[in-house]
VMD Tcl script that builds the backbone (N, CA, C; Angstrom):
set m [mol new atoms 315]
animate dup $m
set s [atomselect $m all]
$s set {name element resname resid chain x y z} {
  {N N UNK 1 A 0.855 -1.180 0.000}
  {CA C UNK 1 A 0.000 0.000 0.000}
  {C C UNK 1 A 0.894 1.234 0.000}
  {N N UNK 2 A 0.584 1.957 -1.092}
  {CA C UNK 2 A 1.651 3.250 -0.867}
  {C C UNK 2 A 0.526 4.591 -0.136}
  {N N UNK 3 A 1.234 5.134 0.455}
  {CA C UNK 3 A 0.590 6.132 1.069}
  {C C UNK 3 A 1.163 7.773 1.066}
  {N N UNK 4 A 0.485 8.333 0.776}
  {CA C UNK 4 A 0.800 9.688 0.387}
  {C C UNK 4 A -0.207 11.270 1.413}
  {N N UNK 5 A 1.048 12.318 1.991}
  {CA C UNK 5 A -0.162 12.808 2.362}
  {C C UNK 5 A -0.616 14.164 1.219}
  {N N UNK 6 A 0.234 14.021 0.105}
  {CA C UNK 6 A 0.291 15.040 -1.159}
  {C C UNK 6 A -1.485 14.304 -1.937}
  {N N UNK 7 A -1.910 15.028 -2.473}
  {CA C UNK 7 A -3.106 14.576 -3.447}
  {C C UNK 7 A -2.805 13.586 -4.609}
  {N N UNK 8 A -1.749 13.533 -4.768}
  {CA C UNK 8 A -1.186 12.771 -6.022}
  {C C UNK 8 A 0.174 11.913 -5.820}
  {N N UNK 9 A 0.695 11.380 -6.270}
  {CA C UNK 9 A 1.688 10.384 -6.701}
  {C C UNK 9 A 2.736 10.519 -7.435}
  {N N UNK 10 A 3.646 11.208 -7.289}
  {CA C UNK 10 A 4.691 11.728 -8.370}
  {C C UNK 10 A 5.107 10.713 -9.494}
  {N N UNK 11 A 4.822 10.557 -10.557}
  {CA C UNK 11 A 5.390 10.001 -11.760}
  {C C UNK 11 A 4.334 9.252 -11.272}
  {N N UNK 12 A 3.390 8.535 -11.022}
  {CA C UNK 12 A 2.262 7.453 -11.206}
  {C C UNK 12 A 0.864 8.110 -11.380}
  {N N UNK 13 A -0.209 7.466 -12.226}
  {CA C UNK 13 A -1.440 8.069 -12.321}
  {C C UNK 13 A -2.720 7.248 -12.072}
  {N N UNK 14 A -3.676 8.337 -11.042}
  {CA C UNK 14 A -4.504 7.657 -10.397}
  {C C UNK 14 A -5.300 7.018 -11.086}
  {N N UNK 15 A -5.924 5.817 -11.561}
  {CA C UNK 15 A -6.733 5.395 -12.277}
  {C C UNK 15 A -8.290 5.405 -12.253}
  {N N UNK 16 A -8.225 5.210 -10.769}
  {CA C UNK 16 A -9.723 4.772 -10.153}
  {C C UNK 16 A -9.506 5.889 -8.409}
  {N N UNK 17 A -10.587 6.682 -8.338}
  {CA C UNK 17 A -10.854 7.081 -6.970}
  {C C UNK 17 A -11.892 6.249 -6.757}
  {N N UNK 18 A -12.027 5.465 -5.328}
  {CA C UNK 18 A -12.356 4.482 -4.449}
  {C C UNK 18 A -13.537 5.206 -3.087}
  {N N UNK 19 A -12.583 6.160 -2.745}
  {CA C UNK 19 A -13.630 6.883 -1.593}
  {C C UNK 19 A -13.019 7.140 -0.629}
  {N N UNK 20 A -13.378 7.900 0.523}
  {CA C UNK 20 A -12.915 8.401 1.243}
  {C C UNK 20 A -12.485 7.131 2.380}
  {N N UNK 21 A -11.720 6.820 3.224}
  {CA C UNK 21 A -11.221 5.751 4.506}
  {C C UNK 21 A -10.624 6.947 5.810}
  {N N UNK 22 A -11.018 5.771 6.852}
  {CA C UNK 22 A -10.760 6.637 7.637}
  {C C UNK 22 A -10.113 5.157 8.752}
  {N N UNK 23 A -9.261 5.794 10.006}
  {CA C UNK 23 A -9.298 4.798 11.150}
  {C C UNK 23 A -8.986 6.075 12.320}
  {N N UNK 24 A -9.828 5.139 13.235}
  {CA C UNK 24 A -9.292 5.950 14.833}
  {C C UNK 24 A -8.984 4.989 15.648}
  {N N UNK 25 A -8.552 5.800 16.571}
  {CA C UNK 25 A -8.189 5.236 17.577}
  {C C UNK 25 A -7.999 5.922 18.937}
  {N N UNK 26 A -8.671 5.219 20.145}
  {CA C UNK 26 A -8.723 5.945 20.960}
  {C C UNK 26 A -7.792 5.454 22.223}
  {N N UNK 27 A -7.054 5.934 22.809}
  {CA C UNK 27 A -6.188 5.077 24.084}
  {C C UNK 27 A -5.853 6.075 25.253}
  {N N UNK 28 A -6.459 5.167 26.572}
  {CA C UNK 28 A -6.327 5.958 28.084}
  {C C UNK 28 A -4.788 5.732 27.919}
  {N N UNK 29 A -4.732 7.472 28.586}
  {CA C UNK 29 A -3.188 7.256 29.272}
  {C C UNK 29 A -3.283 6.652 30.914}
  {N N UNK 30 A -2.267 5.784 31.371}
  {CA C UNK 30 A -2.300 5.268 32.844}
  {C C UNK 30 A -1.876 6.174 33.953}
  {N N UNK 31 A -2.139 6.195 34.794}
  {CA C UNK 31 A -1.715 6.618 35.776}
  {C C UNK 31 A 0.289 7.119 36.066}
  {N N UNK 32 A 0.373 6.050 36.072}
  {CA C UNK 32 A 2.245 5.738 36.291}
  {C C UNK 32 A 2.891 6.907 35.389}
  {N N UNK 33 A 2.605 6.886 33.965}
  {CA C UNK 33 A 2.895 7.519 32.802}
  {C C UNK 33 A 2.512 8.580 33.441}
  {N N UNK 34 A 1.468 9.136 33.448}
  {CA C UNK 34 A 1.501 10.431 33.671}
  {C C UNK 34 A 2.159 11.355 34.622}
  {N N UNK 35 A 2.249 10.401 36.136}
  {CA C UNK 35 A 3.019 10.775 36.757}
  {C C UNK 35 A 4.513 10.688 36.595}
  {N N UNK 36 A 5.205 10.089 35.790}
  {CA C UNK 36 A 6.448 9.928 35.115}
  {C C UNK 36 A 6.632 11.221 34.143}
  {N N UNK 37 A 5.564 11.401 33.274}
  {CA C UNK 37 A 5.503 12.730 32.244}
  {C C UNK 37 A 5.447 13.676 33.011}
  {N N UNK 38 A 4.580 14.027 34.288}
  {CA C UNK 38 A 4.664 15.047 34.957}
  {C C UNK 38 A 5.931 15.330 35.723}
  {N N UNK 39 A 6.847 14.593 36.297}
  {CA C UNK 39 A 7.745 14.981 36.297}
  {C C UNK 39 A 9.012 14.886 35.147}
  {N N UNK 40 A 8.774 14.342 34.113}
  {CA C UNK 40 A 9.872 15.236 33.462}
  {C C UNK 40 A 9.395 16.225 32.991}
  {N N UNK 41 A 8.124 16.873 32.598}
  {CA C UNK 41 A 7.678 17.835 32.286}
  {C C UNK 41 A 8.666 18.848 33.298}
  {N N UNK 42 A 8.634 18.639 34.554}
  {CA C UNK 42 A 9.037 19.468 35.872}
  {C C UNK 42 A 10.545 19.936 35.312}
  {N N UNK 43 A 11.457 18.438 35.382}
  {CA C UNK 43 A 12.907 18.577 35.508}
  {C C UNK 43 A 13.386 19.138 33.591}
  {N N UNK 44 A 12.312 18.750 32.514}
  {CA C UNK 44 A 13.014 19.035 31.654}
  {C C UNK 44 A 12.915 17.728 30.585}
  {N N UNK 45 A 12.855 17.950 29.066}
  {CA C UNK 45 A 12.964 16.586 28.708}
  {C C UNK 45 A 11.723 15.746 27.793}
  {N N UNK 46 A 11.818 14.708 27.083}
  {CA C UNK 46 A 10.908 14.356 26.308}
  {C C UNK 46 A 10.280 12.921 27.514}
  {N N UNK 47 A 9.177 13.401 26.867}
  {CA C UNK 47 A 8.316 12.420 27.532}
  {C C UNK 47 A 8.325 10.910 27.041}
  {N N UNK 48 A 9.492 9.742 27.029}
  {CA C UNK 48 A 9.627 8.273 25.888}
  {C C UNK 48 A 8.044 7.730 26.167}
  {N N UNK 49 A 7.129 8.084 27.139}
  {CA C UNK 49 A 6.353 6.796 27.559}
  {C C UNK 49 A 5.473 7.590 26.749}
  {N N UNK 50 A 5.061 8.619 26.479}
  {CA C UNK 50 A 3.782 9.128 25.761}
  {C C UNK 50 A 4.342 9.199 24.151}
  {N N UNK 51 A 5.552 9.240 24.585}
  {CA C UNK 51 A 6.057 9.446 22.370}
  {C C UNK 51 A 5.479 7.946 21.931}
  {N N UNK 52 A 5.544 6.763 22.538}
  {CA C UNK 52 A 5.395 5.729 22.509}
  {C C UNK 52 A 4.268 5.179 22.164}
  {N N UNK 53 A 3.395 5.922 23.042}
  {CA C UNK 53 A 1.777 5.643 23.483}
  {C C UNK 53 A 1.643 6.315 22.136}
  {N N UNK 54 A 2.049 7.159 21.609}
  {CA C UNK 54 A 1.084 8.537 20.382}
  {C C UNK 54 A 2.003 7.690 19.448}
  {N N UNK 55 A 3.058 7.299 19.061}
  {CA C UNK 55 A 3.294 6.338 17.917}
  {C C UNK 55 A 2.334 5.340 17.742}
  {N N UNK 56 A 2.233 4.512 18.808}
  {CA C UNK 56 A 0.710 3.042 18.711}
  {C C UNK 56 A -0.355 3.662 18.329}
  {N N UNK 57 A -0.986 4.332 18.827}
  {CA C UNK 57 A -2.168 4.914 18.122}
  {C C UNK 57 A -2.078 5.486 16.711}
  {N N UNK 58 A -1.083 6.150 16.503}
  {CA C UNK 58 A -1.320 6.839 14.877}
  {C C UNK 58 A -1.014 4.970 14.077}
  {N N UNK 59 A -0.271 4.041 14.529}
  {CA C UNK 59 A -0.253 3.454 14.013}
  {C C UNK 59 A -1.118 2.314 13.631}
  {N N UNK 60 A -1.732 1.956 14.793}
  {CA C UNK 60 A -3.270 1.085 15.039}
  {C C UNK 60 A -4.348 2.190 13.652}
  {N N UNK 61 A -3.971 3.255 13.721}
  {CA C UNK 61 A -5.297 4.067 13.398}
  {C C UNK 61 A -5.002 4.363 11.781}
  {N N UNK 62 A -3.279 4.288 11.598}
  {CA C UNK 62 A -3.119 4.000 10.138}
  {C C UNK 62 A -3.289 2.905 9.536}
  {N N UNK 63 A -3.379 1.345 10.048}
  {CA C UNK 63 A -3.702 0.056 9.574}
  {C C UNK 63 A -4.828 -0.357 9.264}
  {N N UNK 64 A -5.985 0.346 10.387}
  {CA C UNK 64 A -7.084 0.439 10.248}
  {C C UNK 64 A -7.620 1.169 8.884}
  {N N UNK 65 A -6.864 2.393 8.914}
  {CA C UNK 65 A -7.659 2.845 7.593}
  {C C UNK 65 A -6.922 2.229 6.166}
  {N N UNK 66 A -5.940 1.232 6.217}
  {CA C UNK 66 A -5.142 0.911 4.839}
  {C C UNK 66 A -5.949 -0.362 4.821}
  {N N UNK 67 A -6.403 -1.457 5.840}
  {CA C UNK 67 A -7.464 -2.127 5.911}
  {C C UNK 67 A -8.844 -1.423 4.919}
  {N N UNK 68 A -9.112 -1.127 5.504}
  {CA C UNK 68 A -10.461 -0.065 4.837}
  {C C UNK 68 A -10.284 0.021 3.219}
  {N N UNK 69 A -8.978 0.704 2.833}
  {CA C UNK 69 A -8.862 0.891 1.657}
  {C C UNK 69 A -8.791 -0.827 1.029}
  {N N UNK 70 A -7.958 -1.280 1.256}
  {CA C UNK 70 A -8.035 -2.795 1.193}
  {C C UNK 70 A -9.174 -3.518 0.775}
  {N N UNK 71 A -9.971 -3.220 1.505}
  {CA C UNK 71 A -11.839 -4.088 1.417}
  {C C UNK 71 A -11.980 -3.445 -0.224}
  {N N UNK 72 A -12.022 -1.993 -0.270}
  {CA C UNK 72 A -12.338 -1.691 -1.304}
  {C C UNK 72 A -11.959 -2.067 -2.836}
  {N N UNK 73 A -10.561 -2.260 -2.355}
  {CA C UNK 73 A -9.916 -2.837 -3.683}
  {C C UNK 73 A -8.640 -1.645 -4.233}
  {N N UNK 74 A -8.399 -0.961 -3.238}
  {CA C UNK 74 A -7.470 0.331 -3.387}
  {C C UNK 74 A -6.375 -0.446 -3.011}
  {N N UNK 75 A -4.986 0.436 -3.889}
  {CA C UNK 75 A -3.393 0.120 -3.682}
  {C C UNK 75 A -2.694 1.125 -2.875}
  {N N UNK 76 A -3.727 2.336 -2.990}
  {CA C UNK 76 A -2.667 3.450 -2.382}
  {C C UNK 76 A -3.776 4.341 -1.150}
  {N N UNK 77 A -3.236 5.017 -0.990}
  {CA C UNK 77 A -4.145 6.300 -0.129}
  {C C UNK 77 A -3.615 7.353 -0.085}
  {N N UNK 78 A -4.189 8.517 -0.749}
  {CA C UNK 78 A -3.678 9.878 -1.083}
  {C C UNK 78 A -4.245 10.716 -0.225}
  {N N UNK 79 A -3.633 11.886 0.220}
  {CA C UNK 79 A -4.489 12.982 0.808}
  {C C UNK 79 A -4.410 12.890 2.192}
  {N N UNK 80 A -3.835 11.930 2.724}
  {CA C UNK 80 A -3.774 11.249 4.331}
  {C C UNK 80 A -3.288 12.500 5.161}
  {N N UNK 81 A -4.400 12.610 6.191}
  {CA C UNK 81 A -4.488 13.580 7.334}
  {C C UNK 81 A -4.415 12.687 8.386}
  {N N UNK 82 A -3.351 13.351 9.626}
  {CA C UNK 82 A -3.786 12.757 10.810}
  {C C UNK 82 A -4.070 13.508 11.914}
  {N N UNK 83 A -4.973 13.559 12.503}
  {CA C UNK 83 A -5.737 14.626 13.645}
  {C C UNK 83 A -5.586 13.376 15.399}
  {N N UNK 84 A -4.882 14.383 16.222}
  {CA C UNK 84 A -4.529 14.135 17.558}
  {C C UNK 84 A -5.758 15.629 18.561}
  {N N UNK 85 A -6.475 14.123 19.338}
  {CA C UNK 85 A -7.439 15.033 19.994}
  {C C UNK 85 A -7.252 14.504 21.536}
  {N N UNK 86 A -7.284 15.269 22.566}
  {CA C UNK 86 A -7.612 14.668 24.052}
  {C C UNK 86 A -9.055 14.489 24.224}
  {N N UNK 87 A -9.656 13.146 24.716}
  {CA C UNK 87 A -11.118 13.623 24.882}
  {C C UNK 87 A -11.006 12.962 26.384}
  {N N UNK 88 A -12.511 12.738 26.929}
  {CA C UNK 88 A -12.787 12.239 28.410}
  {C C UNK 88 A -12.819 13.153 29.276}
  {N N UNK 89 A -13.377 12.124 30.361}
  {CA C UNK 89 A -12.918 13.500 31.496}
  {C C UNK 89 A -12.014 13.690 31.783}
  {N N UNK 90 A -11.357 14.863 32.065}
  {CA C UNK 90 A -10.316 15.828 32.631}
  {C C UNK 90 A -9.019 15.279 31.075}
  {N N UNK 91 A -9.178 15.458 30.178}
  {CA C UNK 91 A -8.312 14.994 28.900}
  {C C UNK 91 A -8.192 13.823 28.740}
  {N N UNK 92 A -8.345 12.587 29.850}
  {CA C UNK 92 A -7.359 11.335 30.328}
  {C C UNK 92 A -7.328 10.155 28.770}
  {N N UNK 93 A -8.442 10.836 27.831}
  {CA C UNK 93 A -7.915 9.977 26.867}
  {C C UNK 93 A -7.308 10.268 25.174}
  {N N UNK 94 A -6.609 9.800 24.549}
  {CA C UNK 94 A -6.065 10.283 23.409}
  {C C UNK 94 A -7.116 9.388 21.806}
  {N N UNK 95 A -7.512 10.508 21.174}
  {CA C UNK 95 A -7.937 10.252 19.981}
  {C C UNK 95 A -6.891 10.400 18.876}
  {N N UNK 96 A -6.702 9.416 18.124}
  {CA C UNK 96 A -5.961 9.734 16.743}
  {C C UNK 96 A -7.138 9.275 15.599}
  {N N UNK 97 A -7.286 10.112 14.969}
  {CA C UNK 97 A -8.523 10.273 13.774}
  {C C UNK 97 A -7.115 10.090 12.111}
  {N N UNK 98 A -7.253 9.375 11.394}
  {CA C UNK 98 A -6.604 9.495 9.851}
  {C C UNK 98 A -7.638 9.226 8.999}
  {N N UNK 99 A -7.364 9.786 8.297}
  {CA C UNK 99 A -8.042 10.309 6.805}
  {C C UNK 99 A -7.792 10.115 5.718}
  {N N UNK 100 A -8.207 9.693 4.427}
  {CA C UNK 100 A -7.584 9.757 3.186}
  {C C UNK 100 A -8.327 9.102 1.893}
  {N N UNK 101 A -8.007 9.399 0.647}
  {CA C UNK 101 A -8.741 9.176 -0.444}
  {C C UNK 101 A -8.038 7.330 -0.967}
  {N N UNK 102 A -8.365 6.721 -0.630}
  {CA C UNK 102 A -8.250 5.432 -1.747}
  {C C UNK 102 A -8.065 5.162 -2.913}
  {N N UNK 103 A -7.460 4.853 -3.517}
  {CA C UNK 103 A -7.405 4.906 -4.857}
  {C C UNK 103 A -6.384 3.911 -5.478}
  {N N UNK 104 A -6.582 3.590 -6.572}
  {CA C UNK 104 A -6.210 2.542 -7.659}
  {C C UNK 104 A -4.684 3.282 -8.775}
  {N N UNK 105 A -3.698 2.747 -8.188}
  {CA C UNK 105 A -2.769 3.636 -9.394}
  {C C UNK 105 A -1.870 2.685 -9.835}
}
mol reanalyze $m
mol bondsrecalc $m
mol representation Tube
mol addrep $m
């Protein structure tokens, strides 16, 4: 599956548009983590346990939608957006939303 987040395909041409695909994904952050992020937030520093957590999700949520294209009968996915949202109460959970056109090239 090639994936693109440009509208098009450099040197290849789209044959067939398929339709729009999408995947989400939603994942609680734990307790431990946060209190681990909150203090390096404090002392300084990247957070490894949430870079981690927000890699799995965009990635669960990109398979999901290349699945999708898949059913349809698509090779590629053009146009691919990915949207990072906090929802729940008090933020505690992470949405990753992706987007993109399907298509045959």
């Amino acid at each position: 599956m090639i994936l693109s987040t440009t509208p098009t395909i450099e040197g290849r041409t789209i044959r067939e548009y398929k339709g729009v695909v999408t995947g989400e994904t939603i994942i609680g952050a734990n307790f431990v983590k946060d209190l681990f992020a909150g203090i390096r937030d404090i002392v300084g520093g990247r957070s490894a346990s949430y870079e981690k957590v927000l890699r799995e999700a965009k990635n669960t949520s990109m398979n999901e939608m290349m699945d999708r294209a898949r059913e349809m009968g698509a090779n590629a996915i053009v146009g691919i957006d990915i949207d990072y949202e906090t929802i729940g109460e008090s933020n505690s959970m992470l949405m990753v939303a992706t987007s993109g056109t399907a298509v045959v090239i």
